[in-house]
C-alpha positions, 0 to 999 in steps of 0.5 A, a space after each residue: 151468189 153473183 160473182 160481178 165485183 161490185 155485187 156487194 158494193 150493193 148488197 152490204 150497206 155503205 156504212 158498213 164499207 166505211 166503219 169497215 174501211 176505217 178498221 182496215 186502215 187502223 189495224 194496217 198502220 199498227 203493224 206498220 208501227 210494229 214492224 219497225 219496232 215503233 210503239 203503238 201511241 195509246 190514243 191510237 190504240 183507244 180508236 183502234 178499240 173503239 173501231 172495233 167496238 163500232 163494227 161489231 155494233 153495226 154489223 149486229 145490227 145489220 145482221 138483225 135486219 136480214 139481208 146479205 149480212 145474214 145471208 139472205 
């Protein structure tokens, strides 16, 4: 394996990085909301749901194709 830090830049296709990304996003500004005592709204808790949904969807689906999802 590479160590060069855009290696999986590369290797793991971009839809992933941007559901990923998304995911990342929502889990962080819940526990921001958490941190300060705030309620979580349930519309965002309903993204958050379904981001999750959608990452896992996608990384099965990239996992089927082989690759570096599947570790080559």
């Amino acid at each position: 394996m590479s160590n060069e830090p855009n290696d999986a830049l590369r290797r793991v296709p971009q839809n992933i990085h941007h559901v990923t990304h998304h995911y990342h996003n929502l889990i962080y500004i819940k526990n921001y909301w958490e941190s300060i005592g705030q309620q979580v709204p349930s519309d965002f808790s309903a993204e958050l749901q379904r981001a999750h949904k959608h990452l896992l969807e996608v990384l099965q689906i990239e996992k089927g194709r082989g690759g570096a999802i599947e570790g080559e």
